[in-house]
Wavefront OBJ file of the C-alpha trace (Angstrom):
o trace
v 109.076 98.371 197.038
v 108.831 95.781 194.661
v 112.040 94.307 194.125
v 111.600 92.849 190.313
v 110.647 96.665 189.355
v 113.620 98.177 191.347
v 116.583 99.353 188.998
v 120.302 99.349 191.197
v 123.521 100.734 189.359
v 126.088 99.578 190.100
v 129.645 100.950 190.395
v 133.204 99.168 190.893
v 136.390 99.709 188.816
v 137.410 96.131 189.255
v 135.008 94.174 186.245
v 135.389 91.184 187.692
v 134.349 92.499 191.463
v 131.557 94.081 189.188
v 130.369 90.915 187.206
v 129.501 89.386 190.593
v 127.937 92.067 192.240
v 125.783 92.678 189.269
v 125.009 88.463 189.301
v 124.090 89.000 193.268
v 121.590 91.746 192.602
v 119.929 90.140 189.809
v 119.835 87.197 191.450
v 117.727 89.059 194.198
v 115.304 90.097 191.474
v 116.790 93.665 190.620
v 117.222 95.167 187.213
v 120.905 96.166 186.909
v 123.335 98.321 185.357
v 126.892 98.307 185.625
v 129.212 101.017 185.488
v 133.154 100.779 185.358
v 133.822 103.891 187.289
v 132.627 106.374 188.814
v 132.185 109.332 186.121
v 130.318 107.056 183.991
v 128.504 106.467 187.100
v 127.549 110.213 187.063
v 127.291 110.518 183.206
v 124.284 107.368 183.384
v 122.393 109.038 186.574
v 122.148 111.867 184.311
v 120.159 110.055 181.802
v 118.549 107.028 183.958
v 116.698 107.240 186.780
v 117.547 104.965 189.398
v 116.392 103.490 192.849
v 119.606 102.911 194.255
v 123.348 103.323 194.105
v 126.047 101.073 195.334
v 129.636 101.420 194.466
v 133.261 100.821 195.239
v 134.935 103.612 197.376
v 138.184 103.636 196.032
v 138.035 104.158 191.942
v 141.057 105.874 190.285
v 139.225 108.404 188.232
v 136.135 109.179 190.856
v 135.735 107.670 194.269
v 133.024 106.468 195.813
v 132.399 109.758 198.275
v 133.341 112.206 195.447
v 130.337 110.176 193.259
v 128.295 110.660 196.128
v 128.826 114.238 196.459
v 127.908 114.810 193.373
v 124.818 113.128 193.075
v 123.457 115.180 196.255
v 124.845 118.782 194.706
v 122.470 117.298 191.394
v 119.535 116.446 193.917
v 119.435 112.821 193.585
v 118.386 111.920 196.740
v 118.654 107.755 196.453
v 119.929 105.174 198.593
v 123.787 104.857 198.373
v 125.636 102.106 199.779
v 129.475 102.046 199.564
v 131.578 99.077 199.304
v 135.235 98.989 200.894
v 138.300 96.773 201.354
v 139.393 95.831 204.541
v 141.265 98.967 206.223
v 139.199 101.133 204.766
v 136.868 101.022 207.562
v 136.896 104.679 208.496
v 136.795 106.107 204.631
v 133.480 104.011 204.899
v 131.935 105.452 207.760
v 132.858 108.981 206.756
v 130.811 108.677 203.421
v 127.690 107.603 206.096
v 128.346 111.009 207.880
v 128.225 112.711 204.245
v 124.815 110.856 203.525
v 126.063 106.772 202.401
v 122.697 104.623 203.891
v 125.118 102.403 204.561
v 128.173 100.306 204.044
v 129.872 96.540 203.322
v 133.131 95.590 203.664
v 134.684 93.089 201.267
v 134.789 90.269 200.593
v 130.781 90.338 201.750
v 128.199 87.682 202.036
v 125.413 87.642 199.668
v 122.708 87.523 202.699
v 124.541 90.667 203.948
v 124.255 91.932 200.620
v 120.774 91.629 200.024
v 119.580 92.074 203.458
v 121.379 95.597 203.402
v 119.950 96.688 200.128
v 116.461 95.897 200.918
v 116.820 97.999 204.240
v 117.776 100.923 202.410
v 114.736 100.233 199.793
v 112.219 100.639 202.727
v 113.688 102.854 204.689
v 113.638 105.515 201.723
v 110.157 104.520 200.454
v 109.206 105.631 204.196
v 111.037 108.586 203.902
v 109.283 109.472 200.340
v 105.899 108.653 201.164
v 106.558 110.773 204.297
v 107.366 113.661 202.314
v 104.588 113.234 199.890
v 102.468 113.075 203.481
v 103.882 116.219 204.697
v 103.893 117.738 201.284
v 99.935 117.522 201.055
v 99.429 118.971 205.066
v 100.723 121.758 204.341
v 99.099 122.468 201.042
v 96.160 120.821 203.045
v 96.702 123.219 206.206
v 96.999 127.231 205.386
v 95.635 130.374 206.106
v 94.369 130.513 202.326
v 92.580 127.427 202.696
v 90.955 128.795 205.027
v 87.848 130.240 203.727
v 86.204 133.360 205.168
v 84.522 136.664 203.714
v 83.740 137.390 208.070
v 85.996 140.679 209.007
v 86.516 139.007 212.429
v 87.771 135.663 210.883
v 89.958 137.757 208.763
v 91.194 139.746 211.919
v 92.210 136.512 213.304
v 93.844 134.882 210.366
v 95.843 138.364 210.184
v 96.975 137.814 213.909
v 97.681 133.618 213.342
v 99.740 135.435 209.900
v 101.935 137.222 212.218
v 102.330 134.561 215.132
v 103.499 132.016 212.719
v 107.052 134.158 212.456
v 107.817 133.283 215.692
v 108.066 129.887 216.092
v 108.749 129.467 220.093
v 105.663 131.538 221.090
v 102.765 130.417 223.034
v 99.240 130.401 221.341
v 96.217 130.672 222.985
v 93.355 129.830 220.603
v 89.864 130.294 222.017
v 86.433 129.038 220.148
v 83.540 126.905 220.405
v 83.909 123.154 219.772
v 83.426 122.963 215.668
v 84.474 126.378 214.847
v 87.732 124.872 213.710
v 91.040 125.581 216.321
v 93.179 122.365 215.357
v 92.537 123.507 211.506
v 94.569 127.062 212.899
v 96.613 125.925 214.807
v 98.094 123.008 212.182
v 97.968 126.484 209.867
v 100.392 128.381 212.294
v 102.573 125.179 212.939
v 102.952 124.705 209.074
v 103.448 128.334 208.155
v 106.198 128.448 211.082
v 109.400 128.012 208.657
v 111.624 127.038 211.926
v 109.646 124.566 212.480
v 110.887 120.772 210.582
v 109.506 118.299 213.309
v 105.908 116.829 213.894
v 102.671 118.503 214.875
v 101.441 116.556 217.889
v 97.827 117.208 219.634
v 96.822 115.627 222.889
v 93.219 116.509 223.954
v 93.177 117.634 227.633
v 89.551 116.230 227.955
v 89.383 113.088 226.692
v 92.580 111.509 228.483
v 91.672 110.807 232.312
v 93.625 112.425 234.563
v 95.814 109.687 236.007
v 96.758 108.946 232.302
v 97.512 112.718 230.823
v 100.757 113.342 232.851
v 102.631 110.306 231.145
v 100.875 111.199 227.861
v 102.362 114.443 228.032
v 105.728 114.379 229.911
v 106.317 110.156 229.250
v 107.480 107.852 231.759
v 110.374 105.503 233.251
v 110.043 101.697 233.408
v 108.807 101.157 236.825
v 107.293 104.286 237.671
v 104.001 102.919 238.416
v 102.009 99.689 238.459
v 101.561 98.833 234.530
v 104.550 100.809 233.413
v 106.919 97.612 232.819
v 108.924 99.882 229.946
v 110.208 103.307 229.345
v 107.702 105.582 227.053
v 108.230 108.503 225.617
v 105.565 111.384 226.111
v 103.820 113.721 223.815
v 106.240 116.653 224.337
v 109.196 114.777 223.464
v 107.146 113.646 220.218
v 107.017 116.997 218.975
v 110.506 117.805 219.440
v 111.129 120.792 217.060
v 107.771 121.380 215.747
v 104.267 121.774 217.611
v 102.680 120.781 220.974
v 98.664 121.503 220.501
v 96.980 121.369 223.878
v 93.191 121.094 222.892
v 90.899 121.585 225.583
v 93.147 123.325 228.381
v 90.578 123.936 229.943
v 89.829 120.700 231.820
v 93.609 120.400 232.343
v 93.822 119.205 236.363
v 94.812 121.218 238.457
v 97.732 119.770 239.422
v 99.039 119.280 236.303
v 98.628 123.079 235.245
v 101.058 123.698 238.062
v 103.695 121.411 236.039
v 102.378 122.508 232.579
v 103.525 126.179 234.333
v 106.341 125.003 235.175
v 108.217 123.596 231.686
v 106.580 126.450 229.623
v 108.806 129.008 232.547
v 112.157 126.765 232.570
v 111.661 125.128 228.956
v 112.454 121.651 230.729
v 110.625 118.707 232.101
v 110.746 115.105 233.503
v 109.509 112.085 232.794
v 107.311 110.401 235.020
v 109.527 108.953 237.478
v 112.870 110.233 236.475
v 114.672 113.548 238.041
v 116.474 113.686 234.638
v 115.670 116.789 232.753
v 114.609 116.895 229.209
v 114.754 120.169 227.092
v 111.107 121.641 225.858
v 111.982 122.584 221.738
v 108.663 123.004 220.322
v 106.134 125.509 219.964
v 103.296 125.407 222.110
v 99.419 126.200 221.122
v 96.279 125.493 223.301
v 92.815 125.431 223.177
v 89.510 125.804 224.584
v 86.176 126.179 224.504
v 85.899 127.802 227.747
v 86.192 131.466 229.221
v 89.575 131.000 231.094
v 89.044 133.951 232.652
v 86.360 133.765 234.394
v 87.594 130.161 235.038
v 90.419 132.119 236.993
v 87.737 134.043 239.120
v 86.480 131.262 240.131
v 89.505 129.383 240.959
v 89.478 126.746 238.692
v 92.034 127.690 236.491
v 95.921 128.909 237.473
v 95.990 133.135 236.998
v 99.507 132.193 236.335
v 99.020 129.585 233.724
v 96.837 131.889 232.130
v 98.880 135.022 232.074
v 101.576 132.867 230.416
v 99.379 130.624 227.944
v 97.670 133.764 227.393
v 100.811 135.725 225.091
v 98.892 135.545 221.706
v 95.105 134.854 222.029
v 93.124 133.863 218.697
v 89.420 134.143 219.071
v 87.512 132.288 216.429
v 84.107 133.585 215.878
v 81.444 130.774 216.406
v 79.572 130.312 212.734
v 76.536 132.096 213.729
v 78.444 135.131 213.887
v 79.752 134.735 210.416
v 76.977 133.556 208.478
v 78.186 135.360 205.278
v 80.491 132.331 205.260
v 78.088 129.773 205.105
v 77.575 130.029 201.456
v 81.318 129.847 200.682
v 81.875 126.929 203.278
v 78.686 125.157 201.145
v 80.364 125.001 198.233
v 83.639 124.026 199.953
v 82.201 120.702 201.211
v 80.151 120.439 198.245
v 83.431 119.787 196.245
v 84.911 117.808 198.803
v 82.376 115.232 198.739
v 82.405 115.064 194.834
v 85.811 113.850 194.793
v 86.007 111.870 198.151
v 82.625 109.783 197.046
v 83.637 109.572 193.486
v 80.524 110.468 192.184
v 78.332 113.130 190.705
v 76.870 115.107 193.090
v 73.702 117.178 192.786
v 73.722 121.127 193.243
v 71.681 122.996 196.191
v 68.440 124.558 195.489
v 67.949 128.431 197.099
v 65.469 127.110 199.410
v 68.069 124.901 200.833
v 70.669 127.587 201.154
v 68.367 129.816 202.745
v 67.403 127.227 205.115
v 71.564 126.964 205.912
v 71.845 130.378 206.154
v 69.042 130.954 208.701
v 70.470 128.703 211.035
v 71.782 129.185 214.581
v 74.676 125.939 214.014
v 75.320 125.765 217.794
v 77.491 122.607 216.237
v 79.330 125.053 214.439
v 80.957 124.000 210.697
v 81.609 120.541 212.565
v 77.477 120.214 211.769
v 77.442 122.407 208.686
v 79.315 119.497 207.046
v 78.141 116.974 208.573
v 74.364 118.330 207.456
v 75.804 118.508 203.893
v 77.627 115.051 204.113
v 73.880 113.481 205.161
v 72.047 115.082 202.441
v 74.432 114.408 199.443
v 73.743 110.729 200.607
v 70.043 111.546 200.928
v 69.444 113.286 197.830
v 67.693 111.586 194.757
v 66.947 114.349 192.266
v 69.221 116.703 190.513
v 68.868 119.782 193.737
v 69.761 119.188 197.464
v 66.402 120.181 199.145
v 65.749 121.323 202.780
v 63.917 117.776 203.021
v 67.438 116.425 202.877
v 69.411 118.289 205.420
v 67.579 116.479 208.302
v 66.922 120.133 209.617
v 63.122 120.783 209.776
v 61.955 124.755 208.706
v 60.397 125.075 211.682
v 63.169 123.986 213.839
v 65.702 126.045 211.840
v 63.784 129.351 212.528
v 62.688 128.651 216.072
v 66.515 128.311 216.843
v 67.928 131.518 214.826
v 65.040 133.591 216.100
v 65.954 132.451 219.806
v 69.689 133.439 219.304
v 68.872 136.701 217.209
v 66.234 137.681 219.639
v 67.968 138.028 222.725
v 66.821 141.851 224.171
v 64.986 142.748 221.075
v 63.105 145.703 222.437
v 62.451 148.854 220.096
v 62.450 152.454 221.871
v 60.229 154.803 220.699
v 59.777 158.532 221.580
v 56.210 159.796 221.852
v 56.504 162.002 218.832
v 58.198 158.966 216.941
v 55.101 156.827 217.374
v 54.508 156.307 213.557
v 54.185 153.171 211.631
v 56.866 153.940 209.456
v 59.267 154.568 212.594
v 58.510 151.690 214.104
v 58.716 149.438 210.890
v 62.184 151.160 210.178
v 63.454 150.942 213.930
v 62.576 146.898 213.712
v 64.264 146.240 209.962
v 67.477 148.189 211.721
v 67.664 146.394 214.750
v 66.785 143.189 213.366
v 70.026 143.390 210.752
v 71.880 144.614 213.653
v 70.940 141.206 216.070
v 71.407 139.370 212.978
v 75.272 140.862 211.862
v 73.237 141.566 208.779
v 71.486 138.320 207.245
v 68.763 139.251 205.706
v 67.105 135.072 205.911
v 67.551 135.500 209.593
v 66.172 138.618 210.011
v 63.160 137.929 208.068
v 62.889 135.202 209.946
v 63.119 136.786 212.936
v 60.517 139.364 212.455
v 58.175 136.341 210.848
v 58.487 138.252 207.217
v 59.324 136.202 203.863
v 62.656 137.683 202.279
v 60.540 139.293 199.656
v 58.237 141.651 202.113
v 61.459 142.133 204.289
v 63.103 143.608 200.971
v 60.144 145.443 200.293
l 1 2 3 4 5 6 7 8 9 10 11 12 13 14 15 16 17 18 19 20 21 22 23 24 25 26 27 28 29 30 31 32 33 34 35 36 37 38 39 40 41 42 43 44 45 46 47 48 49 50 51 52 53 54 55 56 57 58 59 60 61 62 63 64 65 66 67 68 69 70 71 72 73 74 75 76 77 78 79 80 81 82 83 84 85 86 87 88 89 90 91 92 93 94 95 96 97 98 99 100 101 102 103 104 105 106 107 108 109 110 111 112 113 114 115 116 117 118 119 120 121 122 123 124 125 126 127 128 129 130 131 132 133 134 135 136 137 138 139 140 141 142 143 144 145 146 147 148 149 150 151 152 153 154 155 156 157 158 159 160 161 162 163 164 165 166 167 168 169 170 171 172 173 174 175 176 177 178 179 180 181 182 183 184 185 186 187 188 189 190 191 192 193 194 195 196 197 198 199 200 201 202 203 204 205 206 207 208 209 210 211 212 213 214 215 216 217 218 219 220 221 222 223 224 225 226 227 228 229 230 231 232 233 234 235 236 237 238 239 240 241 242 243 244 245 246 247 248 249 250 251 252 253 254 255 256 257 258 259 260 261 262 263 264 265 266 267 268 269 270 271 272 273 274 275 276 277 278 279 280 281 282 283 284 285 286 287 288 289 290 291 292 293 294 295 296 297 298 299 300 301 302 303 304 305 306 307 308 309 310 311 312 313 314 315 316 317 318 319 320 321 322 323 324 325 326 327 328 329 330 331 332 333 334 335 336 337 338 339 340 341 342 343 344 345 346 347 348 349 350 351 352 353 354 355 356 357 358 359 360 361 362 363 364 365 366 367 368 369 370 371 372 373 374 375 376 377 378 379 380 381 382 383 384 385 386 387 388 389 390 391 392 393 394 395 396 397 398 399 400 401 402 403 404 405 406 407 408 409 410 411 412 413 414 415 416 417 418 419 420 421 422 423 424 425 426 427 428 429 430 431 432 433 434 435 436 437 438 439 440 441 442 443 444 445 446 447 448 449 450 451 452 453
């Protein structure tokens, strides 16, 4: 904070005590007012805005802690320092416990003075900006910004929904990599009203395995070769909000066995230490992989996955849900207009039909990442399939080899028409397809218009 921009009241009954605390501050570059007591303290915080507070705490017609009261019952959250005479020591620390930053005792030193104000400054221009940061994650971060017209999606947003009421249970969120799980789970963590502290994610995978023990659980000074401090871990990070485990999966074995461990006793230990800690956060993971049949082949605890395993969230890959590739087009679209801070082109049919007919084994990870390269491509007034990087040919050859998995069409003798063959193959194409009509043409090696037709 800018100190010649920062506006201080304050407070004292005594003038003189007043004149030189209001020289100090201005001295220190502050714009001040004064105020005699403490109700026309309250009467100018009514009509001024102000950046901090310090006053007196004995005044005969409002005290200092009665002043302070009130500003808090009129929402004026602002630093508040009190200043006391000597024996008034333990008025002083009571108005910290009722929400004083802090405190001076008189007569005080002006380095004291000014080195106590400016802490209080910072320290609530890091709690603001904190708020403001919170403030716009969970705007950022909810179901409804989640966009979807897939049933299945919707299915699973109605099951997150419903999760998110119950702030101490275990998530299980399964879905390939770029379909979107931290996005759902920083949606349940947000829309979990118990939850006030910090949404934490450790990736399973990308930690090495000597490392991801102390990452999670943290570690004593001395506990191994390199650890010459004490460290706190992941789980003691997100005390009273969200542990997101991404990528369970490749979770060690041994460590499973401890994971199981502090999600059954809510407790663990540092690294090092036989002192317990208490678990008090909610715990989500994630994975790419089937657990399951991780389990039948022994590479993954059955008990770790029976308890991990309370609410499972499956999220559709994006080739299952191509009806939301349109939407999610002109989601990204208007993300990039305001993130580059220019005009951005619109998408031409041919383009969207080329999106639309694709397999995205990248998932919407690549579906923005394809838009993202051709807004910087594009020249002309229309996005293009030229500017996607995604050739025609590669687009179809990819969507017909998911789509056409088993496509076989049964025929009875009597059946053996053209008609009843053309109609069995527009059925079962829209059926291998979840019914896109692009990727069924494609598919069958029809343009849109004779597949209509």
């Amino acid at each position: 904070m800018n100190a010649h921009t920062t506006t201080i009241l304050a407070v004292d009954d005594d003038s003189t005590s007043l004149q030189v605390l209001g020289g100090f501050l201005r001295k220190f570059g502050y714009e001040v007012t004064l105020a005699s007591g403490g109700v026309q303290a309250l009467k100018i915080l009514s009509e001024v805005r102000f950046d901090a507070v310090i006053s007196d705490l004995r005044m005969p017609d409002m005290d200092g802690i009665t002043l302070l009261d009130e500003m808090r019952k009129r929402d004026m959250n602002i630093p508040f320092i009190v200043l006391t005479a000597c024996g008034s020591i333990e008025s002083a620390v009571s108005a910290i416990h009722q929400g004083a930053f802090d405190y001076l005792e008189k007569p005080y030193h002006p380095d004291n003075l000014e080195l106590t104000m400016q802490r209080a400054l910072d320290f609530y221009r890091v709690v603001s900006e904190n708020r403001q940061t919170m403030t716009y994650l969970q705007d950022r971060f909810t179901f409804q910004n989640i966009i979807t017209v897939s049933p299945s999606m919707k299915d699973t947003l109605e099951k997150a929904a419903k999760v998110s009421l119950s702030p101490r249970t275990t998530v299980a969120i399964y879905g390939e990599s770029g379909t979107g799980k931290e996005v759902l789970a920083r949606a349940i963590h947000f829309a979990s009203k118990g939850l006030l502290g910090n949404f934490i994610a450790v990736n399973c995978a990308a930690i090495p395995e000597t490392l991801l023990e102390s990452e999670l659980f943290g570690h004593i000074r001395g506990a191994f070769t390199g650890a010459d401090k004490e460290r706190e871990g992941k789980l003691s990070l997100a005390h009273g909000g969200t542990i997101f485990l991404d990528e369970i999966g490749d979770m060690p074995e041994p460590l499973q066995a401890k994971l199981l461990r502090v999600l059954e006793e809510r407790t663990y230990e540092k690294v090092g230490s036989n002192k317990p800690a208490k678990l008090d956060c909610r715990v989500i993971v994630a994975t790419h992989r089937n657990l399951l049949d991780m389990v039948r082949t022994g590479s993954f605890r059955e008990d770790l996955f029976h308890r991990i395993n309370v609410i499972p969230l499956v999220i559709p890959s994006l080739r299952e849900r191509l009806e939301d590739v349109p939407l999610l087009i002109d989601h990204f679209l208007k993300q990039f207009r305001q993130h580059q801070g220019k005009r951005l082109p619109g998408i031409s049919k041919k383009a969207i039909n080329c999106l639309t007919s694709y397999s995205w084994p990248g998932n919407i990870r690549e579906l923005r990442n394809t838009l993202e390269h051709a807004t910087i491509m594009v020249t002309d007034e229309l996005i293009r399939p030229e500017h996607l990087g995604l050739s025609t040919e590669g687009v179809t050859t990819q969507a017909i080899n998911l789509a056409n998995n088993d496509f076989q069409i049964r025929l009875s003798p009597e059946d053996l028409s053209l008609e009843a063959i053309v109609d069995q193959a527009l059925k079962l194409a829209l059926e291998r397809c979840k019914g896109n009509k692009s990727l069924a043409a494609a598919m069958l090696k029809v343009d849109r218009k004779r597949f209509y037709r």
